[in-house]
PDB file of N, CA, C and O in Angstrom:
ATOM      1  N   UNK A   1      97.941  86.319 105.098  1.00  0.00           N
ATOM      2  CA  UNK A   1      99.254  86.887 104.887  1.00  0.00           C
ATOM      3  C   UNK A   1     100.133  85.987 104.053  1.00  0.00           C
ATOM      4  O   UNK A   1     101.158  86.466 103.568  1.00  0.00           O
ATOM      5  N   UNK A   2      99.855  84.862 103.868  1.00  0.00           N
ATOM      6  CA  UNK A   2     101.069  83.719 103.611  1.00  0.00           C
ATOM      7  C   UNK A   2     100.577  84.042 101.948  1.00  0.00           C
ATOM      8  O   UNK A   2     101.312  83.655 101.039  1.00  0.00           O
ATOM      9  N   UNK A   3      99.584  84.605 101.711  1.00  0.00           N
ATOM     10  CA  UNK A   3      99.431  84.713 100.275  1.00  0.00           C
ATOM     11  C   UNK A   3     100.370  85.635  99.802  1.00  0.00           C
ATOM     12  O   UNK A   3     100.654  85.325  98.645  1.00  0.00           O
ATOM     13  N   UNK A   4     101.232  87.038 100.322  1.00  0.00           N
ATOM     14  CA  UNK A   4     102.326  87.862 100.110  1.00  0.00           C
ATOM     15  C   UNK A   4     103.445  87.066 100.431  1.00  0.00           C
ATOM     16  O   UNK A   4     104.212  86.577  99.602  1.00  0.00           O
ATOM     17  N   UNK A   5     103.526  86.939 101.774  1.00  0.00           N
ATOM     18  CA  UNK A   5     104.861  86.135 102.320  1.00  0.00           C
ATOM     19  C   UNK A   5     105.087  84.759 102.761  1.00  0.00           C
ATOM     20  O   UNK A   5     104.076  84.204 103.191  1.00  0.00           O
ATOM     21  N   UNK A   6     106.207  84.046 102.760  1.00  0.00           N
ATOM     22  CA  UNK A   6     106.200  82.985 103.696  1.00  0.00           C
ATOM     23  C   UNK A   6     105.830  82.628 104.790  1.00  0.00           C
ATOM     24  O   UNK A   6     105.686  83.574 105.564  1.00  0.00           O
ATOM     25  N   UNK A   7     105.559  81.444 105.287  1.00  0.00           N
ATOM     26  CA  UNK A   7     104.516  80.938 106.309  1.00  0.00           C
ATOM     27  C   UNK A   7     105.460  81.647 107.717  1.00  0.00           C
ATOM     28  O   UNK A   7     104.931  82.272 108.637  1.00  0.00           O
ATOM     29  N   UNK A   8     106.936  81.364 107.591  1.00  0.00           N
ATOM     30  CA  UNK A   8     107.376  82.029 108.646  1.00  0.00           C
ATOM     31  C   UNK A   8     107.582  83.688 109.119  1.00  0.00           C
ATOM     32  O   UNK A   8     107.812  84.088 110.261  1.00  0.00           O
ATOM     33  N   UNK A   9     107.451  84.372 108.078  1.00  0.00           N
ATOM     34  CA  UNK A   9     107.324  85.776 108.179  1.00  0.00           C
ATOM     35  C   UNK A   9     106.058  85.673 108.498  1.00  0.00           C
ATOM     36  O   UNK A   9     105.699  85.778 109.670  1.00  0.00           O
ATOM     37  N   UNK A  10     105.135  85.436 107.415  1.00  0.00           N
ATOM     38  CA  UNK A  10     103.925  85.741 107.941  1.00  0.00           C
ATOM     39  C   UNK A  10     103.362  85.712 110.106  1.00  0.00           C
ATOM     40  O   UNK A  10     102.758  86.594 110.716  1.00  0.00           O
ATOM     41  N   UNK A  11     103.906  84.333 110.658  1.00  0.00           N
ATOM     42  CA  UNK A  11     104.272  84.166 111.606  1.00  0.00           C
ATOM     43  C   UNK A  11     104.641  85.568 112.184  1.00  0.00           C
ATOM     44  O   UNK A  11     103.948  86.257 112.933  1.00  0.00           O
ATOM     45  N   UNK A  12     105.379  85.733 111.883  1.00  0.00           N
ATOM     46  CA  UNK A  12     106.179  87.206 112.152  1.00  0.00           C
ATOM     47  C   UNK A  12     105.624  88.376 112.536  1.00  0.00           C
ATOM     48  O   UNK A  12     105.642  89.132 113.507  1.00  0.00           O
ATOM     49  N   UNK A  13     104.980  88.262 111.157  1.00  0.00           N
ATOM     50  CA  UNK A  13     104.165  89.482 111.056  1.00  0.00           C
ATOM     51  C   UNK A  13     103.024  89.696 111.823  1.00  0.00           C
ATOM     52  O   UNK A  13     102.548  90.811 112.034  1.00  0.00           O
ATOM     53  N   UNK A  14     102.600  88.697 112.222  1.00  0.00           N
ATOM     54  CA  UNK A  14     100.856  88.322 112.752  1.00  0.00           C
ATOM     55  C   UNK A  14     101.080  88.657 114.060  1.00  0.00           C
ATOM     56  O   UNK A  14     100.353  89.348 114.773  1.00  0.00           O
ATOM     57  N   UNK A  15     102.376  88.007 114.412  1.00  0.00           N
ATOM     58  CA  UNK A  15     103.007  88.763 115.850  1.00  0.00           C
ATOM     59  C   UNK A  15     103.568  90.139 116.255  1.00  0.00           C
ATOM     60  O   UNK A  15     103.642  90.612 117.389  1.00  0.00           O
ATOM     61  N   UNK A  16     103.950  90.682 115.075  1.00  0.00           N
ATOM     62  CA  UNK A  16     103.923  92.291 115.083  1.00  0.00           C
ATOM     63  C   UNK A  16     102.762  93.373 115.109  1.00  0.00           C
ATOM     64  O   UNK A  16     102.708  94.517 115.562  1.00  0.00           O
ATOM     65  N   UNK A  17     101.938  92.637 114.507  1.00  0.00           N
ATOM     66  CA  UNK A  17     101.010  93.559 114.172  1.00  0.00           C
ATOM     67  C   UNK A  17      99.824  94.136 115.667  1.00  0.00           C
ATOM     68  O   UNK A  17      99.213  95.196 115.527  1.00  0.00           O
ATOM     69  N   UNK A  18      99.653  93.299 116.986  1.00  0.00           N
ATOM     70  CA  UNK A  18      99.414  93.917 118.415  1.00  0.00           C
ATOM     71  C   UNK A  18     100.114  94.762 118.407  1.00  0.00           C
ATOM     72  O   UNK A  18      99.743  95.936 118.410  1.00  0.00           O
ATOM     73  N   UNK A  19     101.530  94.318 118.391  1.00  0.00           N
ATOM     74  CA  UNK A  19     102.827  94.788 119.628  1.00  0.00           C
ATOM     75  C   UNK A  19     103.376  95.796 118.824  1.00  0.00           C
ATOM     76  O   UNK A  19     104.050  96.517 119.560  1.00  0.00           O
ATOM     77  N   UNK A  20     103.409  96.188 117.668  1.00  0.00           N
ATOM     78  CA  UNK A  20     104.833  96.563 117.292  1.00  0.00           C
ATOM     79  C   UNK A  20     104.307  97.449 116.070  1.00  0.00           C
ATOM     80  O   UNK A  20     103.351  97.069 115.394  1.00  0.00           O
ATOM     81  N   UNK A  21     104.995  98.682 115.813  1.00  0.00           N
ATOM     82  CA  UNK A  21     105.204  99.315 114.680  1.00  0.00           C
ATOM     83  C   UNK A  21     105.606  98.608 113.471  1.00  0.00           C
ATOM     84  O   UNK A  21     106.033  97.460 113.594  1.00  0.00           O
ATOM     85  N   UNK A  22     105.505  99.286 112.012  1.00  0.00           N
ATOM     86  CA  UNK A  22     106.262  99.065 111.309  1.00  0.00           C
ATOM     87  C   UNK A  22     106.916 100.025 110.633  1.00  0.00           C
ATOM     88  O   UNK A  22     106.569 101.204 110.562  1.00  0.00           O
ATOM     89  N   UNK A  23     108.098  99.406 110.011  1.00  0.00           N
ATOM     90  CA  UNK A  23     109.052 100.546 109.210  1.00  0.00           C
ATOM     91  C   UNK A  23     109.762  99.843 107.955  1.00  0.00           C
ATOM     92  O   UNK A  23     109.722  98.669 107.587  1.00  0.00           O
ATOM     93  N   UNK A  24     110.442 100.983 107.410  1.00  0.00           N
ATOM     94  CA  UNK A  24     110.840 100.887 105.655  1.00  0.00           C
ATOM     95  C   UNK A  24     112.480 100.130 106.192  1.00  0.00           C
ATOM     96  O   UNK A  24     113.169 100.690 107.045  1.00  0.00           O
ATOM     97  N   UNK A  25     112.838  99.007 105.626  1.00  0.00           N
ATOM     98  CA  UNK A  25     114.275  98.477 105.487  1.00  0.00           C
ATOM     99  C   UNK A  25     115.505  98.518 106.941  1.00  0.00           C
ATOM    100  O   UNK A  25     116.729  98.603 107.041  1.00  0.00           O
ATOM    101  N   UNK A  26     114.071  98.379 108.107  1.00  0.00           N
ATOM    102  CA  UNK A  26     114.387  97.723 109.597  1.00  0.00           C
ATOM    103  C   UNK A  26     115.412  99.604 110.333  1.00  0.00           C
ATOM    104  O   UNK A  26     116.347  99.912 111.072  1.00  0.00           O
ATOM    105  N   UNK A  27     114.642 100.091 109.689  1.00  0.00           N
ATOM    106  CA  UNK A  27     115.087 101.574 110.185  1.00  0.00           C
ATOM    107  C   UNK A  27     113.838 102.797 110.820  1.00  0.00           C
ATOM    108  O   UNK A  27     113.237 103.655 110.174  1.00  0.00           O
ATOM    109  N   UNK A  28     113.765 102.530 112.042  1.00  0.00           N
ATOM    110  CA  UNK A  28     112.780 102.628 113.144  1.00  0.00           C
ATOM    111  C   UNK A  28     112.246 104.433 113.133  1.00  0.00           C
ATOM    112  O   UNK A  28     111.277 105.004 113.633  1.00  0.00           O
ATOM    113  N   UNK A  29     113.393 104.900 112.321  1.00  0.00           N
ATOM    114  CA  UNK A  29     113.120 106.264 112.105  1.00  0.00           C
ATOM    115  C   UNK A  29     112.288 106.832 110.715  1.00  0.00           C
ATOM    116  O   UNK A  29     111.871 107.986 110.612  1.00  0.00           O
ATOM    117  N   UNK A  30     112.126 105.694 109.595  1.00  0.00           N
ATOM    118  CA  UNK A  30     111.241 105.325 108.212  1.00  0.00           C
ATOM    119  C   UNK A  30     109.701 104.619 108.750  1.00  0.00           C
ATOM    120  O   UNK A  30     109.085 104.029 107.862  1.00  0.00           O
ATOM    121  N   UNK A  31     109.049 104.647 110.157  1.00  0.00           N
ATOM    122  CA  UNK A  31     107.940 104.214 110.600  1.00  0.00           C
ATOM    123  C   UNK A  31     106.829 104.418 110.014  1.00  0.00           C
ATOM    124  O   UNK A  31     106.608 105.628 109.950  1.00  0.00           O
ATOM    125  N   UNK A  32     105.998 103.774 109.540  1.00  0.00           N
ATOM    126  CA  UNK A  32     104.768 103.703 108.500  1.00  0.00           C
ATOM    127  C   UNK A  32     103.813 103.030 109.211  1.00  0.00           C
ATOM    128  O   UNK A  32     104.226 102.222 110.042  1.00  0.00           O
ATOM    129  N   UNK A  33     101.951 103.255 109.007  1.00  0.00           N
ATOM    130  CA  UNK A  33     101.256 101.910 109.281  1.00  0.00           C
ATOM    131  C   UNK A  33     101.604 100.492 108.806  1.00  0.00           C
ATOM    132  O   UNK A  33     102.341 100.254 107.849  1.00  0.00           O
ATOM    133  N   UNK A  34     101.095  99.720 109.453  1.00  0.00           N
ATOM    134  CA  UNK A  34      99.667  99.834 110.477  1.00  0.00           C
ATOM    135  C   UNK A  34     100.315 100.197 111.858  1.00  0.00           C
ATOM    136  O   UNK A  34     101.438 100.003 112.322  1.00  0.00           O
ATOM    137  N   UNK A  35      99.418 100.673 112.236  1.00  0.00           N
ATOM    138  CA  UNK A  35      99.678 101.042 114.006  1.00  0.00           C
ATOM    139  C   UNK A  35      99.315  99.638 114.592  1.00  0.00           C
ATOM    140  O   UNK A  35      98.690  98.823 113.912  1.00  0.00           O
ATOM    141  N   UNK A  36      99.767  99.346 116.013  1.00  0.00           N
ATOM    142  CA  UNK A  36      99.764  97.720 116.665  1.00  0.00           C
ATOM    143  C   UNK A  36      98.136  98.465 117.183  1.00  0.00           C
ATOM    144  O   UNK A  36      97.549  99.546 117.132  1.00  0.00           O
ATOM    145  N   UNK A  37      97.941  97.091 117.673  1.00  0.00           N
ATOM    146  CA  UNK A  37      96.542  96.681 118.121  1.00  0.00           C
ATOM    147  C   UNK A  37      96.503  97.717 119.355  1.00  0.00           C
ATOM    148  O   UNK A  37      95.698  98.648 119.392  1.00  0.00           O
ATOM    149  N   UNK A  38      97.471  97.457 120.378  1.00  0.00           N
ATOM    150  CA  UNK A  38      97.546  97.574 121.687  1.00  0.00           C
ATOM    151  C   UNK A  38      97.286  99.258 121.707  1.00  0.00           C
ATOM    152  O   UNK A  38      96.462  99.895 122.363  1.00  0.00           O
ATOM    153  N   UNK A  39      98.405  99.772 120.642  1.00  0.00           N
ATOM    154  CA  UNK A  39      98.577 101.531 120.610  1.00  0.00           C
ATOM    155  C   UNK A  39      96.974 102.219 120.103  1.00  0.00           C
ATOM    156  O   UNK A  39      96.503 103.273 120.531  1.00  0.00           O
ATOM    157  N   UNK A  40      96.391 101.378 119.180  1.00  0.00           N
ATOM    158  CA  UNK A  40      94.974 102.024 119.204  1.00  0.00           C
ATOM    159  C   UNK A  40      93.937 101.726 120.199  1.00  0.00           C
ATOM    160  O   UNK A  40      93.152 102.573 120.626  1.00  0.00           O
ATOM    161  N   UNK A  41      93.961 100.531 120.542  1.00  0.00           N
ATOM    162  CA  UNK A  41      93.277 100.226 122.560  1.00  0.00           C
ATOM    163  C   UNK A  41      93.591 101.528 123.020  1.00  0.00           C
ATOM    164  O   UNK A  41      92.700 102.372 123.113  1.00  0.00           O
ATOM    165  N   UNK A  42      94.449 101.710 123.237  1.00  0.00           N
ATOM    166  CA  UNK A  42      94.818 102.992 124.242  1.00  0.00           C
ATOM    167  C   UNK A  42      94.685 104.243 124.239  1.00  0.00           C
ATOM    168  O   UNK A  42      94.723 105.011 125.200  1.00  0.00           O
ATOM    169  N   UNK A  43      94.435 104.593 122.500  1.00  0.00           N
ATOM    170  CA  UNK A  43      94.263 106.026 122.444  1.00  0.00           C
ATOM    171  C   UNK A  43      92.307 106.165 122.146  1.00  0.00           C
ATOM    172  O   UNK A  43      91.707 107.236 122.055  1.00  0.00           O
ATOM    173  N   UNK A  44      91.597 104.609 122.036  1.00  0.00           N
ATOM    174  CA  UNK A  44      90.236 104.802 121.262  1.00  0.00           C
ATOM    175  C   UNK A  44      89.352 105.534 122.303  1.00  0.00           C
ATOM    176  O   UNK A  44      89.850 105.428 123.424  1.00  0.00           O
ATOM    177  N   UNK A  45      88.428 106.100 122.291  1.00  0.00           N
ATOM    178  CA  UNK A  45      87.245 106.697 122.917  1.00  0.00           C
ATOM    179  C   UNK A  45      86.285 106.054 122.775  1.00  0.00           C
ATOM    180  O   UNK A  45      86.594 105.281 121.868  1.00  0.00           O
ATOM    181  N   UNK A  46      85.015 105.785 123.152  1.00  0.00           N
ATOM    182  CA  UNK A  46      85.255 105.060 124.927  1.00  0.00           C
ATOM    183  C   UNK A  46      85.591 104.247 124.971  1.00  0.00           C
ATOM    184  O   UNK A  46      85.529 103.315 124.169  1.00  0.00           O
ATOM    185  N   UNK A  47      86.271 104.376 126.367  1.00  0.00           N
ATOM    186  CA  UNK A  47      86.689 102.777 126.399  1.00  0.00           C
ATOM    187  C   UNK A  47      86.507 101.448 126.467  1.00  0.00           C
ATOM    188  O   UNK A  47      86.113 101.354 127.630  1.00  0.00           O
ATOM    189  N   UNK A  48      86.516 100.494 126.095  1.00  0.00           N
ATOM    190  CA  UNK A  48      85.625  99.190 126.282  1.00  0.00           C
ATOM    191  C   UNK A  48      85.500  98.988 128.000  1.00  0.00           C
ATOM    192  O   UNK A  48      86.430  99.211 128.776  1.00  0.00           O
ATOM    193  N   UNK A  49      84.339  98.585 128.336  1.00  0.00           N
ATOM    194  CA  UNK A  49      83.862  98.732 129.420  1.00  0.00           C
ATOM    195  C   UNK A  49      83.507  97.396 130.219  1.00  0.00           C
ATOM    196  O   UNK A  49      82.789  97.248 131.208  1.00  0.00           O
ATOM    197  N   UNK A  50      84.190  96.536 129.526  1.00  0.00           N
ATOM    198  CA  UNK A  50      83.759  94.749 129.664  1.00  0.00           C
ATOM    199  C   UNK A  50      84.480  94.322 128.860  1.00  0.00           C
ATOM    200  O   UNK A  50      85.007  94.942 127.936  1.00  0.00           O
ATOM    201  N   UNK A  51      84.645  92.500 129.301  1.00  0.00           N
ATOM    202  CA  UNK A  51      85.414  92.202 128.269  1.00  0.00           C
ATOM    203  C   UNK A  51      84.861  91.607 126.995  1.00  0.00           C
ATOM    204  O   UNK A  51      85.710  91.139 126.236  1.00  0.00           O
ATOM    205  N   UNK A  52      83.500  91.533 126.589  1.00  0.00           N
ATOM    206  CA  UNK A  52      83.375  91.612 125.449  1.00  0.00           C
ATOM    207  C   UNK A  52      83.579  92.781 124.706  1.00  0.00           C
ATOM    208  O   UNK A  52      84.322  92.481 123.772  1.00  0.00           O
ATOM    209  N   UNK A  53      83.323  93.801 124.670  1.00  0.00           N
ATOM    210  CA  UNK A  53      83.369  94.755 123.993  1.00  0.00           C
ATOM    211  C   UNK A  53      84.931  94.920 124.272  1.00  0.00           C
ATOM    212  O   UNK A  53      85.166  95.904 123.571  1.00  0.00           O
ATOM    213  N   UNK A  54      85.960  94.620 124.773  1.00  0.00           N
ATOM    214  CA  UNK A  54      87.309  94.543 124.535  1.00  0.00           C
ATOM    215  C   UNK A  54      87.553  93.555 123.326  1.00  0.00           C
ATOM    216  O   UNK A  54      87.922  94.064 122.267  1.00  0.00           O
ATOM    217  N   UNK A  55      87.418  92.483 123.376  1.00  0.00           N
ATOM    218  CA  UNK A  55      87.445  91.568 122.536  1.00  0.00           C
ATOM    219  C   UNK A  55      86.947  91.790 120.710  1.00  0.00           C
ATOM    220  O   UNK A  55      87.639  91.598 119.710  1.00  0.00           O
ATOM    221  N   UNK A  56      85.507  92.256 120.815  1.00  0.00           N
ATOM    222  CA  UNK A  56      85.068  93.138 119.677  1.00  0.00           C
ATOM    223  C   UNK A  56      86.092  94.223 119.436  1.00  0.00           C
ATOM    224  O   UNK A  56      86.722  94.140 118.382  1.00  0.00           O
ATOM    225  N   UNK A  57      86.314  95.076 120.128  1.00  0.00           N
ATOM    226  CA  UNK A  57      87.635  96.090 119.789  1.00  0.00           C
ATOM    227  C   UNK A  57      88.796  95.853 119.501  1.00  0.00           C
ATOM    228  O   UNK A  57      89.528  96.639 118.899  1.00  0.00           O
ATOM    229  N   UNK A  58      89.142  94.626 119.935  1.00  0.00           N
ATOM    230  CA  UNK A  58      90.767  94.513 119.459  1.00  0.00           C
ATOM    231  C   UNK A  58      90.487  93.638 117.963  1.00  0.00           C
ATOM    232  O   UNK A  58      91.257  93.920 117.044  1.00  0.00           O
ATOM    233  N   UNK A  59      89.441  92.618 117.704  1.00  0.00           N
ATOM    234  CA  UNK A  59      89.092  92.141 116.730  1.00  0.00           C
ATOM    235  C   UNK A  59      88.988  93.290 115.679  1.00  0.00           C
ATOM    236  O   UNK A  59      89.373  92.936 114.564  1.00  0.00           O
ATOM    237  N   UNK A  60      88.656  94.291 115.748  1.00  0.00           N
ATOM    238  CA  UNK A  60      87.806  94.874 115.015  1.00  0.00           C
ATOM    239  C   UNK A  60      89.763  96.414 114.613  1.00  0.00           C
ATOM    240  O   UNK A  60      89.982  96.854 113.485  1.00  0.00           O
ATOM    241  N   UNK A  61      90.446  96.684 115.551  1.00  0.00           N
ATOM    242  CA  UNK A  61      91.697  96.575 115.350  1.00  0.00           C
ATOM    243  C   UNK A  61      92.685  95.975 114.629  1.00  0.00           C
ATOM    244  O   UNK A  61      93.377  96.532 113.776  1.00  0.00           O
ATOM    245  N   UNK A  62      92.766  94.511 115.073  1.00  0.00           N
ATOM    246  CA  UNK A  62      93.460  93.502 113.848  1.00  0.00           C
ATOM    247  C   UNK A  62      93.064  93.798 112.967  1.00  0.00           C
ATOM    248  O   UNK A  62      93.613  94.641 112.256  1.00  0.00           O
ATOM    249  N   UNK A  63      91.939  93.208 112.669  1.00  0.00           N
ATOM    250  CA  UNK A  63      91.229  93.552 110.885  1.00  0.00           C
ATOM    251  C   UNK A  63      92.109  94.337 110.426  1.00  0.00           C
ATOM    252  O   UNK A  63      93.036  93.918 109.732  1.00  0.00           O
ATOM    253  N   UNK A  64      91.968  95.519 110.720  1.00  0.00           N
ATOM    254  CA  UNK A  64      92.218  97.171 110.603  1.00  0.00           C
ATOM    255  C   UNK A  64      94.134  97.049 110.028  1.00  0.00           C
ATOM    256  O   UNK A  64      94.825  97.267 109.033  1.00  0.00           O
ATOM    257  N   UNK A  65      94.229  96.674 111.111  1.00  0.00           N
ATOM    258  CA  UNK A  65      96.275  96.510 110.718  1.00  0.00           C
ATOM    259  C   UNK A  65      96.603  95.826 110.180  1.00  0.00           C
ATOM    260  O   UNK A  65      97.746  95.873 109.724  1.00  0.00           O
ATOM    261  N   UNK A  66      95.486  94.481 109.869  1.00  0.00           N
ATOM    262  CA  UNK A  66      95.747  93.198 109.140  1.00  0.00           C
ATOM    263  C   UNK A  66      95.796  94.175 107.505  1.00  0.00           C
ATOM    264  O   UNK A  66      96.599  93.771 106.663  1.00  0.00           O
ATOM    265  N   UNK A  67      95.021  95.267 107.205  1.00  0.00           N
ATOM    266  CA  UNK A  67      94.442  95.588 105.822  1.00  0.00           C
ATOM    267  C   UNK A  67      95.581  96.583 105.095  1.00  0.00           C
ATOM    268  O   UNK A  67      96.010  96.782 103.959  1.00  0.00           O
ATOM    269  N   UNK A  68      95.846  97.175 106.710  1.00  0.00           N
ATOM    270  CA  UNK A  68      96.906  98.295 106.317  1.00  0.00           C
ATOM    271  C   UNK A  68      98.328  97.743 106.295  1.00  0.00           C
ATOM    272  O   UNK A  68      99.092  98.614 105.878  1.00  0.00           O
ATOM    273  N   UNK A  69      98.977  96.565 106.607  1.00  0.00           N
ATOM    274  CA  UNK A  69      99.836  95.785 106.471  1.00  0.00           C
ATOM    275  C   UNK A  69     100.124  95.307 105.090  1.00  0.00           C
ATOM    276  O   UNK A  69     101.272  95.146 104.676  1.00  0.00           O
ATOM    277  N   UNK A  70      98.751  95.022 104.196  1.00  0.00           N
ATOM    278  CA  UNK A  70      98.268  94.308 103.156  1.00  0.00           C
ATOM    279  C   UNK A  70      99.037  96.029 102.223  1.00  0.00           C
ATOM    280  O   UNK A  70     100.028  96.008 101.492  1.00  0.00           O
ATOM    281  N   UNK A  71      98.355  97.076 102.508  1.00  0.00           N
ATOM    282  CA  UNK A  71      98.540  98.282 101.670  1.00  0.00           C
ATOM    283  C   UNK A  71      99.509  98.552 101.774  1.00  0.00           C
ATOM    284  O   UNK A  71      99.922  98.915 100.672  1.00  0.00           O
ATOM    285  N   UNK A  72     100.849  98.667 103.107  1.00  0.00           N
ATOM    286  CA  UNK A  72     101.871  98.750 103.205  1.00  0.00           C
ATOM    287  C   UNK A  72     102.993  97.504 101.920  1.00  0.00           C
ATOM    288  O   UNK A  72     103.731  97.623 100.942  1.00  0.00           O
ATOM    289  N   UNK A  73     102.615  96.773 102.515  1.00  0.00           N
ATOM    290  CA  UNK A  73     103.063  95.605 101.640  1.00  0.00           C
ATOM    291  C   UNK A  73     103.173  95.548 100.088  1.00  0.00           C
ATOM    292  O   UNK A  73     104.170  95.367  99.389  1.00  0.00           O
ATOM    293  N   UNK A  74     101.654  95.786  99.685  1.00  0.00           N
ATOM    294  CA  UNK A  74     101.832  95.932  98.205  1.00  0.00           C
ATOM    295  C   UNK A  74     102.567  97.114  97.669  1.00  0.00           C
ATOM    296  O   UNK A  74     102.965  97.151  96.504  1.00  0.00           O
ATOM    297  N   UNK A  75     102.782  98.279  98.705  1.00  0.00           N
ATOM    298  CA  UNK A  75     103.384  99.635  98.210  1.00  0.00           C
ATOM    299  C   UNK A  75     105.126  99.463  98.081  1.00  0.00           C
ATOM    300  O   UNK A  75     105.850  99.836  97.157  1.00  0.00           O
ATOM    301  N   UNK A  76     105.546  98.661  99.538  1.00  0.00           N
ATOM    302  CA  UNK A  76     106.846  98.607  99.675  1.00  0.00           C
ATOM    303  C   UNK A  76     107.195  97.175  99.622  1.00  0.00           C
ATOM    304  O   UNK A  76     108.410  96.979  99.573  1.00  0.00           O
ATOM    305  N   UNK A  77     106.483  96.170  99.620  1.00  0.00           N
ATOM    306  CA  UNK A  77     107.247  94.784  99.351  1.00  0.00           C
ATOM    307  C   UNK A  77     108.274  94.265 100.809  1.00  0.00           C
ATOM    308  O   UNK A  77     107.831  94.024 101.932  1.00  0.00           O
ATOM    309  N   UNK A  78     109.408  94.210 100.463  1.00  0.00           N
ATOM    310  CA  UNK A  78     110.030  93.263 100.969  1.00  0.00           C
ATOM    311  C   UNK A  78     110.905  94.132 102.175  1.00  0.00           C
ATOM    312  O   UNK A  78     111.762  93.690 102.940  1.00  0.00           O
ATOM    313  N   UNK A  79     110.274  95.775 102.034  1.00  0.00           N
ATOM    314  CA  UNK A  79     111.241  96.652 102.455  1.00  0.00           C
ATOM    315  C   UNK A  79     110.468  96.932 104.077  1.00  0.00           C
ATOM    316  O   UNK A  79     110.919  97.498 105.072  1.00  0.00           O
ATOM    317  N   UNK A  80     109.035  96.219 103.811  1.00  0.00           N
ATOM    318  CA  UNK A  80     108.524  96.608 105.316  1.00  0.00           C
ATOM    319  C   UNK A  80     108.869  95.519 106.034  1.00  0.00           C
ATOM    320  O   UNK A  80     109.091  94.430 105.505  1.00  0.00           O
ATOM    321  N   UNK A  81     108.954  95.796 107.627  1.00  0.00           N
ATOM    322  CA  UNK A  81     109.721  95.006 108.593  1.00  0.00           C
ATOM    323  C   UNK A  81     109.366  95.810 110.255  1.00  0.00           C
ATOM    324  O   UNK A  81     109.313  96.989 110.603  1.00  0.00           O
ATOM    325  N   UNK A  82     109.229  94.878 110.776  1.00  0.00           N
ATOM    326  CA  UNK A  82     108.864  95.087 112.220  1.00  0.00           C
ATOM    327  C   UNK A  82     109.404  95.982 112.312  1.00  0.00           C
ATOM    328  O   UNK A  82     110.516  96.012 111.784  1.00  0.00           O
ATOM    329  N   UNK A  83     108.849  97.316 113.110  1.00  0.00           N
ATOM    330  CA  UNK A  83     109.932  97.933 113.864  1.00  0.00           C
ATOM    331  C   UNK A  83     110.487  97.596 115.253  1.00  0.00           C
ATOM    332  O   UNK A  83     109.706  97.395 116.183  1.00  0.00           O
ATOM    333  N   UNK A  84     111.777  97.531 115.411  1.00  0.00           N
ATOM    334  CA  UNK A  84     112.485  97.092 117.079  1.00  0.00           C
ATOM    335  C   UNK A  84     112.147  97.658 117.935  1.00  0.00           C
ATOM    336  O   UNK A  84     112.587  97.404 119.056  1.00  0.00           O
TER     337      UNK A  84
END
């Protein structure tokens, strides 16, 4: 991430991306991907059944929001931002 943004956003961001939506210019009603880690845990089929295969799943999640963060980013720049 620190290759788009600063080391402290990036920070930021790395911490949004479990927990938290994102949106266009910190306005929660402009909500865009990536979806958080946690919200696709919860809706995936089947469910991880152990905790490795939890671990593989949320890994395999990040990736996922880490990429769509990346696509968000290059589309809107400076305008994407956690949602609250």
């Amino acid at each position: 991430m620190e290759e788009w943004i600063p080391r402290d956003a990036a920070d930021e961001v790395t911490g949004g991306l479990p927990w938290s939506r994102f949106c266009l210019r910190g306005q929660p009603r402009l909500r865009i991907a990536p979806k958080p880690v946690f919200v696709r845990l919860l809706f995936s089929t089947p469910h991880p059944i152990n905790p490795a295969e939890l671990r593989a799943r949320m890994r395999e999640f990040f990736a996922r929001a880490v990429r769509e963060w990346i696509e968000a980013y290059e589309q809107h720049g400076d305008a994407i931002r956690i949602a609250p």
